[in-house]
C-alpha positions, -999 to +999 in steps of 0.1 A: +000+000+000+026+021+009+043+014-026+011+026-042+009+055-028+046+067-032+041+057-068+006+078-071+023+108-051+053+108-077+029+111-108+007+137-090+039+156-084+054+152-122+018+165-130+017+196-114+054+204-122+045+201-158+011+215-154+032+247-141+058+245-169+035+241-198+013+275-179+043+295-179+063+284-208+031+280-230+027+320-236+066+326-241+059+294-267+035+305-286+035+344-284+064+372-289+067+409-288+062+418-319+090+437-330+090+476-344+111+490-374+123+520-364+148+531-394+133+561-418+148+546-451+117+539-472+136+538-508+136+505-519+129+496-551+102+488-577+104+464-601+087+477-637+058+465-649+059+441-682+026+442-698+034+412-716+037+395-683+010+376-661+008+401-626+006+381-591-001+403-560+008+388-526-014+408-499+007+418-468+001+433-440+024+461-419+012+442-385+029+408-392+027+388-423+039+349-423+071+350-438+075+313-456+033+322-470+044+352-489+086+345-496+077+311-508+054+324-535+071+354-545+100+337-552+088+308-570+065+332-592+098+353-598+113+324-610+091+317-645+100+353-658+068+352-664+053+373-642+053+407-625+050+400-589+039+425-560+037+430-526+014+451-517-001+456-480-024+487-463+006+511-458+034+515-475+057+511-447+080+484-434+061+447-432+069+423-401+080+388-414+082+359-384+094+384-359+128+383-375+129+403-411+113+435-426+102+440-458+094+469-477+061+466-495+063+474-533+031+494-536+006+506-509-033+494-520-040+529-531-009+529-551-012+498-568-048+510-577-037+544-587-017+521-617-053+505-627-031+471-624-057+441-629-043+413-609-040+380-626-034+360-593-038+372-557-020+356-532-032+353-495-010+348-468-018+348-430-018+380-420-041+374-387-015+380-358-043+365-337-070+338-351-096+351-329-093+386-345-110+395-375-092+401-408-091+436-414-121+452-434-097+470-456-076+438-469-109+420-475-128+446-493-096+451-515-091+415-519-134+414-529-129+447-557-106+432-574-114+395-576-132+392-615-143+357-614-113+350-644-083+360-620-072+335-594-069+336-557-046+313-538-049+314-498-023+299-483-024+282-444-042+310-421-047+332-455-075+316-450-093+332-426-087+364-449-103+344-478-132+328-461-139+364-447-144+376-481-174+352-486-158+337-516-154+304-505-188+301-494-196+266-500-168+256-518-132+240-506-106+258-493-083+242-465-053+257-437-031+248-412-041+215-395-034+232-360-063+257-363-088+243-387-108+235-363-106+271-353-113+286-385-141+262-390-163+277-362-153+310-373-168+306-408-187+276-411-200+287-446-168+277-459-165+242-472-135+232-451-115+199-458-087+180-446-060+163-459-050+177-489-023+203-496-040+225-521-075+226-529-093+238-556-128+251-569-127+271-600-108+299-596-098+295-557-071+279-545-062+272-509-034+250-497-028+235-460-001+252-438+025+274-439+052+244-458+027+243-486+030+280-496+053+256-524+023+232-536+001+258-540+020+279-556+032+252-578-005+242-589-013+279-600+018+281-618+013+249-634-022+267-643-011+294-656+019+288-672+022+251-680+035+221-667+074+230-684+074+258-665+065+247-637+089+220-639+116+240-641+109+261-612+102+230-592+135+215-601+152+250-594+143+245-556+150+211-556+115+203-545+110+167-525+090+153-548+088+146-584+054+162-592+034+187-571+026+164-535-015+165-533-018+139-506-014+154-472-020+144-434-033+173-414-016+164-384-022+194-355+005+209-332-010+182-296-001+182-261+028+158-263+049+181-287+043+210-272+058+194-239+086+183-262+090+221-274+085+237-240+118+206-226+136+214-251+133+249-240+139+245-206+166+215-208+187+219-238+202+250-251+185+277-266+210+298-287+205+338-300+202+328-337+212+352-367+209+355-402+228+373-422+218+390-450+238+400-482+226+414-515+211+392-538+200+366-517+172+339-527+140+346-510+128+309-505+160+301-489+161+330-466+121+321-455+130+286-454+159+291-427+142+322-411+110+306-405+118+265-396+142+276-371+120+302-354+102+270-350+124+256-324+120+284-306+151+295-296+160+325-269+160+350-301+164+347-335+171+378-360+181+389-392+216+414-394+237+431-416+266+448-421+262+483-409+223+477-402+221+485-444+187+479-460+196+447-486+181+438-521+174+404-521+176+381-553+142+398-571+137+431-556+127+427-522+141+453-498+152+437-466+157+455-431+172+433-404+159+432-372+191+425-350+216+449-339+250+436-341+261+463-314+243+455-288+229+417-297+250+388-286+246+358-312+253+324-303+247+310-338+250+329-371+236+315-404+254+324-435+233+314-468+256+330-494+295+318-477+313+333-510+308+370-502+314+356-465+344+377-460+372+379-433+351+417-418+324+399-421+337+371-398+348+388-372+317+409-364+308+372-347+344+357-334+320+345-306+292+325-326+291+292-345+292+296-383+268+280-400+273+282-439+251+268-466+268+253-495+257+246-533+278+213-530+246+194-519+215+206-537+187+196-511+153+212-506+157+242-481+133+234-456+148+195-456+185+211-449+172+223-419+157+198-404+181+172-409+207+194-388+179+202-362+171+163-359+209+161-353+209+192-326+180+181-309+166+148-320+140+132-344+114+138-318+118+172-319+123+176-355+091+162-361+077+184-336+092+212-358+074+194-390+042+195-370+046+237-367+054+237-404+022+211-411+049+194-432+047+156-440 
């Protein structure tokens, strides 16, 4: 008897010690201080407008944007040259990307209807910082004007709740992110929500699952739009998993045992300041790939630097601001995605930090680099707790 209940009063006590862990840690998990841009250096650049070219607008928005649900697609539309593509949010100011990059919009909405620019895709990201508050009014009526019926709209993950808000979907597929679909189903039940599938698609409207399958979805419209050769080509260029665009999906949600795994590994292994360094020219889907599956395993910070704090051009016109501080930030880990303009100044702004440099020598899809070395920092466990965040599988 007295076995029993030394055995019952252990459990009870691991209980309540992870019962006061998980209420604790569960906010700092799953909730950050949103960062503010506070440079004045609004001069990036706009790309000119083809008007032989398709036009894909990728909505934004100023508050917080996903980063992999618009970087993914704007890259991998970049890369037909067959398209003009646009960010475009409420404001034309700075844009909040995963707490750890700013981006400078291209066009403001009044600007880009100042052009009288017809979209021939609109692409959807999340930009709900919190589920539970409504899209904004303004991103939903634009997204409604300028919807014909012959254009295309792709949501991607929590884009959805944008989308369904718009009443377009009413009745008719449209997916997200496996964590919060049940969510976003109470939320707008008129939408005809579905599971297990990566994109899904009813006319005109596309939707994929979450935030990994920015690349399906994207895919699928390209192939669409432009044919499968094209889109061939652009999947090969990103040396994509899979030898045609991956349809079958599990929508596996974020449960209780991985975010006990997440909130250990915070509390028991380390938890390094991460960087990223940025450098002119850089590829977009790269960049989001690193930026974003690493945020995932939440580590004590993670930012984006540069040289001098200098606003960078990334690969097809994106204008970059980082959000670290190399003065004041100590970095345990630094990321460098282009080592050949690496140089020896460069180096020894971090003489304290691991280097971690990604190499052409192995061509292997972006997100998969990653989580092969986080399986080996931390574990397959936790890795597939990180492919749970992503709803990657």
């Amino acid at each position: 008897m007295k076995k029993i209940k030394k055995v019952l009063l252990t459990l009870f006590t691991v209980f309540v010690v992870i019962s006061v862990v998980l209420y604790f840690a569960l906010p700092q998990v799953f909730s950050q201080k949103l960062k503010v841009y506070k440079g004045s250096d609004l001069s990036g650049s706009k790309p000119a407008f083809d008007s032989a070219k398709k036009t894909v607008i990728i909505i934004a928005d100023n508050d917080g944007t996903e980063m992999f649900d618009l970087m993914a697609p704007f890259y991998l539309f970049n890369a037909t040259k067959k398209a003009n593509v646009y960010v475009v949010s409420e404001k034309k100011a700075p844009i909040l990307l995963v707490n750890s990059l700013f981006i400078l919009p291209h066009y403001s909405f009044s600007e880009i209807d100042s052009l009288h620019i017809t979209p021939d895709v609109i692409v959807i990201p999340n930009v709900t910082v919190h589920l539970m508050t409504p899209p904004k009014s303004s991103t939903v009526n634009w997204i409604k004007r300028h919807y014909t019926g012959s254009n295309i709209i792709l949501s991607i993950c929590d884009g959805s709740a944008t989308a369904a808000a718009t009443g377009l979907y009413d009745g008719k597929p449209i997916t997200t992110h496996a964590t919060d679909y049940k969510t976003l189903q109470k939320l707008f039940p008129k939408a005809g929500w579905v599971r297990n599938i990566s994109v899904t698609q009813s006319g005109n409207l596309f939707s994929t699952a979450g935030v990994s399958n920015a690349t399906e979805g994207s895919l699928t419209v390209i192939k669409r739009v432009f044919g499968e050769q094209t889109m061939q080509s652009v999947l090969y260029e990103v040396a994509y998993p899979h030898a045609d665009i991956k349809v079958e999906h599990q929508s596996l949600a974020v449960n209780k045992g991985a975010v006990i795994k997440i909130v250990s590994k915070m509390l028991f292994r380390k938890n390094y300041r991460l960087g990223v360094l940025l450098s002119d020219s850089l590829n977009e889907f790269q960049l989001a790939s690193v930026l974003d599956t690493y945020m995932r395993t939440f580590p004590k910070s993670i930012n984006s630097y540069s040289v001098g704090g200098k606003n960078i051009t990334s690969k097809y016109g994106l204008t970059l601001y980082p959000t670290g501080d190399l003065d004041k930030d100590q970095v345990n880990e630094v990321h460098v995605l282009d080592p050949k303009s690496f140089n020896t100044s460069e180096q020894n702004l971090f003489i304290n930090a691991s280097i971690v440099k990604y190499g052409a020598e192995r061509k292997l899809y972006p997100i998969e680099t990653c989580l092969e070395r986080i399986a080996t920092m931390y574990g397959t466990n936790f890795k597939n707790c990180v492919k749970l965040t992503l709803d990657y599988n």
